[in-house]
Every structure is written in C-alpha cells, then in structure tokens.
Backbone as JSON, one array per atom type, in Angstrom:
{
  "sequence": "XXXXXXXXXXXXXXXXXXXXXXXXXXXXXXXXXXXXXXXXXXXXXXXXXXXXXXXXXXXXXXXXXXXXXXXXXXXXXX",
  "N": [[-9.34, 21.26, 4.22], [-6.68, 21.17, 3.33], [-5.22, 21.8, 5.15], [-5.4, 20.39, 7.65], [-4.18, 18.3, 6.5], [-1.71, 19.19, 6.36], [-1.25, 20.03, 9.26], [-1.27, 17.25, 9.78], [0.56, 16.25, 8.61], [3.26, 17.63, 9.53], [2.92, 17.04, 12.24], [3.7, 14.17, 11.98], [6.03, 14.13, 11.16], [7.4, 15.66, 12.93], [6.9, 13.91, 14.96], [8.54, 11.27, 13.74], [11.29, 12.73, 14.12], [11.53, 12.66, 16.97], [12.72, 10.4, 17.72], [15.65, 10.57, 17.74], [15.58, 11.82, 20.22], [15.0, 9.92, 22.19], [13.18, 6.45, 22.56], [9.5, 7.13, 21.97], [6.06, 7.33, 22.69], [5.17, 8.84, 20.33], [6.85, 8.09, 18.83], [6.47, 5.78, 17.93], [3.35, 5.3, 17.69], [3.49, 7.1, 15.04], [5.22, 5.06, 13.36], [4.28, 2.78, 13.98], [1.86, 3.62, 12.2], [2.86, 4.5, 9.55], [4.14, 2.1, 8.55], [1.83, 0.42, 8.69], [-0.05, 1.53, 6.6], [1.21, 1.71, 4.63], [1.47, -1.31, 3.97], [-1.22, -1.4, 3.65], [-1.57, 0.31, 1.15], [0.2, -1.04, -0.65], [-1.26, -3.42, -1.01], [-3.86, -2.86, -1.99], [-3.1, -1.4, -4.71], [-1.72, -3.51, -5.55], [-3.78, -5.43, -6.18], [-5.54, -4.0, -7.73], [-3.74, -3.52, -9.87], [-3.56, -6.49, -10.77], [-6.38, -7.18, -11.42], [-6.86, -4.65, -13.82], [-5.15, -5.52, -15.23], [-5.15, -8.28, -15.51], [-7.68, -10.03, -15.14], [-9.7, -8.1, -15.81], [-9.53, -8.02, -18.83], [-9.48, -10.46, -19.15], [-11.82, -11.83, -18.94], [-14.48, -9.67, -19.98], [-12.6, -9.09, -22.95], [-12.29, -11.71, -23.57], [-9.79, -13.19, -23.61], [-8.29, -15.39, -23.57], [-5.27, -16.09, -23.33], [-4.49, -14.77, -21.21], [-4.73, -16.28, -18.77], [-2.17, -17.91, -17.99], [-0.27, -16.26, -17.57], [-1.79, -14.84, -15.09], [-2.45, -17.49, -13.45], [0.75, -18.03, -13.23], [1.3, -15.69, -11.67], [-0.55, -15.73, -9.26], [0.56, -18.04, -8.51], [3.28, -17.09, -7.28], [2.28, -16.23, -4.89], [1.19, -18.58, -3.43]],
  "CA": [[-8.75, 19.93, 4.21], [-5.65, 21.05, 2.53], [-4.63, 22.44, 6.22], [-5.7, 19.43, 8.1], [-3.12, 17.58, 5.8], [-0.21, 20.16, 6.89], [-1.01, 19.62, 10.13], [-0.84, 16.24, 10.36], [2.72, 15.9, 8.14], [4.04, 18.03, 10.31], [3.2, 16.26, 13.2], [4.13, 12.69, 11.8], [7.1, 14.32, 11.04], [8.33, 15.7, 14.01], [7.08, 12.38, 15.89], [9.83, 10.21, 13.31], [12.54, 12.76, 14.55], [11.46, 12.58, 18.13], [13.77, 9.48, 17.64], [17.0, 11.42, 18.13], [16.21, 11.92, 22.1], [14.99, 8.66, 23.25], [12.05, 6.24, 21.73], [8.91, 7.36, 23.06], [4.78, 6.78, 22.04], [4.68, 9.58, 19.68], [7.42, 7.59, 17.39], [6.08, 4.43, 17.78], [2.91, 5.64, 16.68], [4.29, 7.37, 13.7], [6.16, 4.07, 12.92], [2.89, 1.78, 13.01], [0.7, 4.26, 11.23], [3.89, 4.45, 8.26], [4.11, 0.51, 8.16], [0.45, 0.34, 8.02], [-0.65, 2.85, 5.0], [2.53, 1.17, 3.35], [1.09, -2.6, 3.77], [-2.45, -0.94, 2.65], [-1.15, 0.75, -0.31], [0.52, -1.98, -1.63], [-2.41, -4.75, -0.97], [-4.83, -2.25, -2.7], [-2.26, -1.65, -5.23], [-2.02, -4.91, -6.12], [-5.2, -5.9, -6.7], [-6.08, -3.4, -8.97], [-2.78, -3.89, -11.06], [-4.66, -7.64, -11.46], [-7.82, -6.74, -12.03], [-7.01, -4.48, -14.66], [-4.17, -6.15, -16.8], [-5.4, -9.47, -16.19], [-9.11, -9.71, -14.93], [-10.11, -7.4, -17.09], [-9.5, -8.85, -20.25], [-9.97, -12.24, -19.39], [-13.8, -11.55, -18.71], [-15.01, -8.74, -21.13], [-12.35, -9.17, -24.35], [-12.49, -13.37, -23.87], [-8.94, -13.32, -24.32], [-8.16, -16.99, -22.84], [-3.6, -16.06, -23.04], [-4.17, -14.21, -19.54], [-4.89, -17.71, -17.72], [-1.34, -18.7, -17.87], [0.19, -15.29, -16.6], [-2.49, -15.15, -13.98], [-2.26, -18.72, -12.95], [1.8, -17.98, -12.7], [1.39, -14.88, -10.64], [-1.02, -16.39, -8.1], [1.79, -19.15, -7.51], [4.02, -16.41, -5.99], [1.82, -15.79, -3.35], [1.17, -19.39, -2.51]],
  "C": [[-7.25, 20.01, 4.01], [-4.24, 21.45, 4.25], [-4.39, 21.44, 7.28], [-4.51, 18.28, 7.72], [-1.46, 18.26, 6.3], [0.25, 19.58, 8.08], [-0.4, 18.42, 10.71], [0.48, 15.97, 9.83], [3.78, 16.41, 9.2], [4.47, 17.09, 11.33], [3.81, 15.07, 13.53], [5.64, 13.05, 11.49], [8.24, 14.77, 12.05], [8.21, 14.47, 15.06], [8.21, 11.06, 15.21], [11.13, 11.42, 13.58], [12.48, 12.73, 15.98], [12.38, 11.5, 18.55], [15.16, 9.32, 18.25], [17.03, 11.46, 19.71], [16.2, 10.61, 22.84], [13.41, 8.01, 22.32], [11.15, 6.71, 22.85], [7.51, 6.89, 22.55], [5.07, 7.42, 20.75], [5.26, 8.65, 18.51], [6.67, 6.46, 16.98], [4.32, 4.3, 16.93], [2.94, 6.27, 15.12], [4.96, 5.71, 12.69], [4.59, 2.99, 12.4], [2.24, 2.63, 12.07], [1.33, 4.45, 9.54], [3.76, 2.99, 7.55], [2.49, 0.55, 7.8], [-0.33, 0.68, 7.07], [-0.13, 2.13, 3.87], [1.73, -0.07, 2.74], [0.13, -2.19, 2.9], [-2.42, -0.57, 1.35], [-1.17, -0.43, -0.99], [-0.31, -3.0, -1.71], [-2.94, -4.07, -1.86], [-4.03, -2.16, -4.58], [-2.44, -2.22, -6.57], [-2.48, -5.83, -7.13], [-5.62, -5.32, -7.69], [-5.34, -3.52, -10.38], [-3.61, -5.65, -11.72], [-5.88, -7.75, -11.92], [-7.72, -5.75, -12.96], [-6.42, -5.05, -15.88], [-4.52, -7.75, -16.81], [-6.87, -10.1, -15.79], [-10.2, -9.9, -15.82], [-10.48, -8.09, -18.59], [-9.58, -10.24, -20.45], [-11.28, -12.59, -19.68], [-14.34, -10.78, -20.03], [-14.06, -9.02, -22.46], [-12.55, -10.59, -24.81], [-10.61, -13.52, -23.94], [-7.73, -14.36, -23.1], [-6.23, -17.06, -22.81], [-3.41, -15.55, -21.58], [-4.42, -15.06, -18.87], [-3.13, -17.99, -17.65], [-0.44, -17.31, -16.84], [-0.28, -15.32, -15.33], [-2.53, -16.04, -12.97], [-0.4, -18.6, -12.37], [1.97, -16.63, -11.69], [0.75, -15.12, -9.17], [0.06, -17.8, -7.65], [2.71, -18.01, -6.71], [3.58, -16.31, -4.8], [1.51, -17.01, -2.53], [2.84, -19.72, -2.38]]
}
C-alpha cells in the first residue's frame, strides 16, 4: 500500500507541474481531485469537531450550556 501511495504523489505531482507547458487533462484532473479531498476533509472535519465538543455532551453529560454555542454556530451556516 505504502508504494501505491508513492506512486500516486508522484503522479499528482508531476500532473500540478505539467502546468508550466500548457494546461492540459492531467492538471485539471489533479486540480479537481485537490479541490475535492479538500471540500471532503473539511465537511467531515467539521462534523466531528460538533459532534464531539458539542453533541457529545449535550446528550450523555446533560449539560444544557452547549445549546447556546451550538444554536450560534449553526447560524453561520444559515
């Protein structure tokens, strides 16, 4: 696996300097598959950062002060 992983850095790596001659697929793939992992990360992320610091303890300790954080972090997103 650990080779499989080489491979592909490499490859994603010489497809973001393929850049330098002219754009072509290879970058453009490279480019979505970067943006995309990124978005994923950070959605997944996220979620888990809320579900453990405020979730969490709202449910299992009872501890009824994480409604107001919670409630002001879900306004950012609307």
């Amino acid at each position: 696996m650990d080779v499989l992983g080489v491979w592909i850095g490499a490859f994603l790596t010489l497809s973001f300097l393929s850049i330098l001659f002219k754009e072509n697929p290879f970058y453009r793939l490279a480019e979505h598959l970067y943006v995309g992992l990124a978005a994923g990360q950070a959605i997944v992320v996220g979620w888990l950062n809320v579900k453990n610091m405020a979730i969490t303890p709202l449910a299992k300790e009872g501890r009824i002060s994480m409604i107001v954080p919670l409630v002001l972090g879900l306004l950012v997103y609307s």
